[in-house]
N, C-alpha and C positions, 0 to 999 in steps of 0.2 A: 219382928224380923222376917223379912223375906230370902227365901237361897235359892238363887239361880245356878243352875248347872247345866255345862257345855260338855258333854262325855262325848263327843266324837273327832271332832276336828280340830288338828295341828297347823291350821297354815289359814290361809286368807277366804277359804269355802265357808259362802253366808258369814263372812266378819260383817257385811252391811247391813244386813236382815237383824244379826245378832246387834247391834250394836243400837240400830231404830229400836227392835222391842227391849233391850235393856233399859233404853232411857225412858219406855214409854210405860215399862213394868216400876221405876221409878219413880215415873211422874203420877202413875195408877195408885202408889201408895203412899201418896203424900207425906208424912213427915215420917213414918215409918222407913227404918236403914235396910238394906239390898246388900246381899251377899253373893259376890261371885265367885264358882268354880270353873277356872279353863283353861288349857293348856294354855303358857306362857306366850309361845309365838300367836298362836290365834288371837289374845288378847290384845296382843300388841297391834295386831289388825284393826281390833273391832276399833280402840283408844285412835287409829290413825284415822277412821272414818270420823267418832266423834271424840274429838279431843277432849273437851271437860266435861266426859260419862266419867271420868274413873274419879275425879271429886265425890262423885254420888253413891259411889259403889265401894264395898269392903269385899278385896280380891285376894282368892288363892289358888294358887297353883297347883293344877295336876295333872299327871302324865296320860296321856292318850297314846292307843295301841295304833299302830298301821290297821288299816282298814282289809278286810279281805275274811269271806266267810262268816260263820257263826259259831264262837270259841267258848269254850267254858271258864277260858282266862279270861275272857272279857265279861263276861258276866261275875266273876267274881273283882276282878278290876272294878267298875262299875257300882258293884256291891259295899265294897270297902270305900268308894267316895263319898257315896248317898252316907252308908253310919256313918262315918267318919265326920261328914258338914253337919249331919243334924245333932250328933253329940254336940259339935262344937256350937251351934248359934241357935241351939234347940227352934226353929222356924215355927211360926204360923204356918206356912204353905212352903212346898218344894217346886219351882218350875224348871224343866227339863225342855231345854231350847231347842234338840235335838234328840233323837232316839233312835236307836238299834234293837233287835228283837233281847239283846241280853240287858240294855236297859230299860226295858219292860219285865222282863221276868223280875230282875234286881227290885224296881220299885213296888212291884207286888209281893215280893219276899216282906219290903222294910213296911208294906201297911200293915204286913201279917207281924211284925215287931211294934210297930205304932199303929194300932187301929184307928185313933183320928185324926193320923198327920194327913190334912190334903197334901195330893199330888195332883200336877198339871200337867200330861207331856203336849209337845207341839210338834205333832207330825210334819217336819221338816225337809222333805227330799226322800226320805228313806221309806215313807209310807207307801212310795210308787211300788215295792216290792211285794207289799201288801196282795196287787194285782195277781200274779203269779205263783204257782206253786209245785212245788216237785210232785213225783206218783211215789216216790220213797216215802213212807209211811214212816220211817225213821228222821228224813227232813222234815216231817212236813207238824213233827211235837213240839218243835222247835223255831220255825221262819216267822217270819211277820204276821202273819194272819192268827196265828197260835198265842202267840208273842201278846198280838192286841187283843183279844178272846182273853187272855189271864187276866190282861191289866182294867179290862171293864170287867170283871169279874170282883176285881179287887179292890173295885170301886174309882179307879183312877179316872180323872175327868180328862179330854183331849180338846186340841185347839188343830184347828186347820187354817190355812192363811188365805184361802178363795170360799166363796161360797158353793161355786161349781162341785169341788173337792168333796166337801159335806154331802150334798147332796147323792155323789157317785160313793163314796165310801158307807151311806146310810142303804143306798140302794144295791151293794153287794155286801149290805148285813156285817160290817167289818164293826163300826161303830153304834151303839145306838143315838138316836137323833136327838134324845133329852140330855146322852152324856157327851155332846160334841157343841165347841163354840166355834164362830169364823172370826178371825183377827184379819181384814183385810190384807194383804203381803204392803207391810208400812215404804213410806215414800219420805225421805227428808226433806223438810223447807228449803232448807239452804244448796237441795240438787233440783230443783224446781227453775228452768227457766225462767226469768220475768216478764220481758215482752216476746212477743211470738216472732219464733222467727221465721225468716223469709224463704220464698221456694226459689233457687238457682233459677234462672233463663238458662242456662246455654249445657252446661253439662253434671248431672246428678249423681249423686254418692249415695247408694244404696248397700247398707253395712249387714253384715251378719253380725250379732253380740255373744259371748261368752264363751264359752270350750265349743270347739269345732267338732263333734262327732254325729255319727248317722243318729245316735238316740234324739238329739234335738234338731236334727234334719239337714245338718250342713252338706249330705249328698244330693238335696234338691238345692241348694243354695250356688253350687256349684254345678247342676245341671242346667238351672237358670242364667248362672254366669257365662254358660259355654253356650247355651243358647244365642245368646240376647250378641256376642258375638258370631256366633257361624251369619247371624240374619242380618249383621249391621246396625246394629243397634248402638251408635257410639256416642249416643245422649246417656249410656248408661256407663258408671264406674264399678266398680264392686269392692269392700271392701270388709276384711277380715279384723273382727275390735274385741279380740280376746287372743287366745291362745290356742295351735292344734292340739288336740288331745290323741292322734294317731299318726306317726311320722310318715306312713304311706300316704296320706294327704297332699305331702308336699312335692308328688308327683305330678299334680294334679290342680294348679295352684298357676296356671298360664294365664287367665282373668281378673283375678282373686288380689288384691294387696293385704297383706299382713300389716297392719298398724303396730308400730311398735312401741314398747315401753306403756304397754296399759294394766299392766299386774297393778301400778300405781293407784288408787283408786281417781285421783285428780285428774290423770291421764286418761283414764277408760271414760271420766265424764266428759273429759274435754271433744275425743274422737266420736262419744255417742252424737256430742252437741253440732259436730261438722258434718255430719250427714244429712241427706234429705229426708229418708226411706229406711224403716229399720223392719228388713226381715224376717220374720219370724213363723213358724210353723208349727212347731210343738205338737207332734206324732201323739195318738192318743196311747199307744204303750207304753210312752215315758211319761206323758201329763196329763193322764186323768186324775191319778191321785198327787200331785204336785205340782207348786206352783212355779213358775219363771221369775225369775228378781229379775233374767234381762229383759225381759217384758216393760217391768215396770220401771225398771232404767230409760225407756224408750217415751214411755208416759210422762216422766218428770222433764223429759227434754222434746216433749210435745214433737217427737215425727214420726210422722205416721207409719204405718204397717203395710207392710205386704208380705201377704203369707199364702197359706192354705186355710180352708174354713174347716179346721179339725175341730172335735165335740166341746176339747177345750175353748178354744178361741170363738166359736159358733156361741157358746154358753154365757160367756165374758162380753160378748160384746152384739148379742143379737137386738139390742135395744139403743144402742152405740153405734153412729156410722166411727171408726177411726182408721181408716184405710182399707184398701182394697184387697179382699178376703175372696180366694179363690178356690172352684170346686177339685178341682184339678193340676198337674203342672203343666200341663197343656194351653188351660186359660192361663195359667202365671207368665206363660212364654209367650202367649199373645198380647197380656197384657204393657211386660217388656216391649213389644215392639211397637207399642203406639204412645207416641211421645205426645198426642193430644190430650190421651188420658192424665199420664204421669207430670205433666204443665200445668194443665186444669189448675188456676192459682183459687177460685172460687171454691175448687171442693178441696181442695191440699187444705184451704182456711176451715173447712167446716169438717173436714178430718179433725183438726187440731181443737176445736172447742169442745171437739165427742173426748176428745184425749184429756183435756181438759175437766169434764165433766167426770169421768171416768177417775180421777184421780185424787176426786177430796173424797177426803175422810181419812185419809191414809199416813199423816203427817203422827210422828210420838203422841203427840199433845192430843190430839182426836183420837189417836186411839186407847189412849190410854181410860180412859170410859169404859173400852171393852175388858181391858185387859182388868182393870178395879172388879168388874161384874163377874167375872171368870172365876175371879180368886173366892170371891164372896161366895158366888156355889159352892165351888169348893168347899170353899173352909162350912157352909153348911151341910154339906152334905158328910165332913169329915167328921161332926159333932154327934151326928147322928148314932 
């Protein structure tokens, strides 16, 4: 028996990350049954991405806290679900889809109660924190970087979803390189475009994806948009395929179309799939140590990129032509303004086979190799 556990998120955040490596942690352990812990609504997310994972899976429910700070309720919340599932399905391995600095402490607590249960956490979004730290000598026992120092301490092994990730977290000493694996951030079959599709002649849809805020750059998104209008640029559309996460945005939103009804997961693929040009920048303060799913949203629907050449995206794709990757927002507003470039049906096609190439290995079934490999250190290094 394997037990998977979801300790943070109550609503539809990573249900499609969650939901790829669930099936690919399933398919990694072959006839071996999978036990899931995670709050009810998130569940119902991950089941709406892939409908027949919850055949595969033996599920229970537990309550997750509102998000905000670092609580000793949540560490003992946390505490109480890890005992709690290993009592119940006594596990060969614990995988932790997600983590918070109190479900790090928590799993180091339970290897100091079971010295050889492997744990797996997968630095999910939250590791970005890891970068950062207070001068409160009282925060700083306690945040993420303390949090990770316990749990390699405690023998706990970790998975990042880029290789870029690994390398930036081995080289600020967060992780060591023997205790970290890369799980590609997984792509589904079935969100995989089939044939390529076509670039517009006459007028382009270049999409921002996922939560609109400055951490993932949507104030150059929106300076590009107001550009590319003050210049005349009316071969370009703009258009917003997620949700604002700051209502003062909507001041601000004269260029910009909001796509509606894409909480849906069907809908957000459909809108990714209508665009030519999918935006992206990914600020190194929020994506060195984390990866983008709408990135990879963008790859299974083969359109190309325009962004900024941030350390992320430079890292990702320096060996990758997949769109046009700028130094500046200066070039990004130049490059808006020249409809020669953005037509270019010859390189939009050889953008798309870099996207293309860039995108196997990342299906459950491929990754599930890594994920079987993962466990197996583990579980040898828990014997130990």
């Amino acid at each position: 028996m394997l037990l998977a556990i979801e300790p943070l998120f109550s609503d539809h955040t990573h249900a499609h990350a969650n939901a790829c490596l669930l099936e690919a942690i399933a398919l990694g352990c072959g006839d071996e049954p999978v036990a899931v812990a995670a709050n009810p609504n998130h569940y119902a997310h991950v089941l709406s991405v892939r409908p027949g994972l919850g055949s595969r899976l033996t599920y229970r429910p537990i309550e997750v806290e509102a998000p905000g700070g670092i609580t000793y309720a949540r560490f003992q919340r946390h505490m109480r679900v890890l005992l709690q599932h290993v009592r119940e399905f006594r596990p060969a391995c614990v995988v932790c889809l997600a983590v918070a600095p109190e479900t790090l402490f928590a799993c180091a607590v339970l290897r100091l109660r079971h010295p050889h249960l492997p744990i797996v956490a997968v630095l999910h979004g939250t590791a970005a924190a890891a970068g950062w730290r207070s001068r409160d000598p009282r925060h700083r026992w306690f945040d993420h970087r303390s949090a990770i120092r316990v749990a390699v301490t405690a023998g706990i092994r970790f998975v990042v979803l880029e290789s870029y990730i690994k390398h930036t977290a081995v080289r600020l000493k967060l992780v060591p390189d023997a205790h970290c694996d890369v799980w590609p951030h997984p792509i589904l079959e079935d969100e995989r475009v089939g044939q390529t599709p076509d670039l517009r002649s006459d007028c382009l849809w270049l999409g921002f994806l996922g939560f609109a805020k400055r951490q993932k750059g949507f104030d150059d998104f929106l300076a590009m948009a107001d550009s590319a209008a003050s210049r005349g640029a009316d071969w370009c559309r703009f258009r917003l395929v997620g949700a604002l996460a700051d209502r003062n945005y909507e001041h601000a939103l004269a260029n910009v179309t909001i796509v509606p009804n894409v909480v849906e997961r069907a809908n957000f693929v459909a809108a990714v799939r209508a665009l030519d040009y999918a935006c992206m920048f990914l600020p190194d303060e929020t994506y060195r140590l984390t990866s983008s799913g709408s990135l990879l949203d963008a790859v299974a629907a083969l359109r190309p990129i325009i962004g900024l050449d941030t350390p992320a995206m430079h890292e990702m794709f320096q060996e990758t032509r997949v769109g046009y990757l700028c130094r500046t927002l200066d070039e990004l507003n130049d490059l808006i303004a020249n409809p020669q470039a953005l037509f270019d049906v010859s390189r939009y096609r050889g953008f798309q086979e870099g996207l293309r190439a860039f995108g196997r290995g990342r299906s459950p079934m491929e990754l599930a190799q890594s994920v079987a490999a993962t466990i197996r250190k583990a579980v040898m290094n828990g014997a130990r």
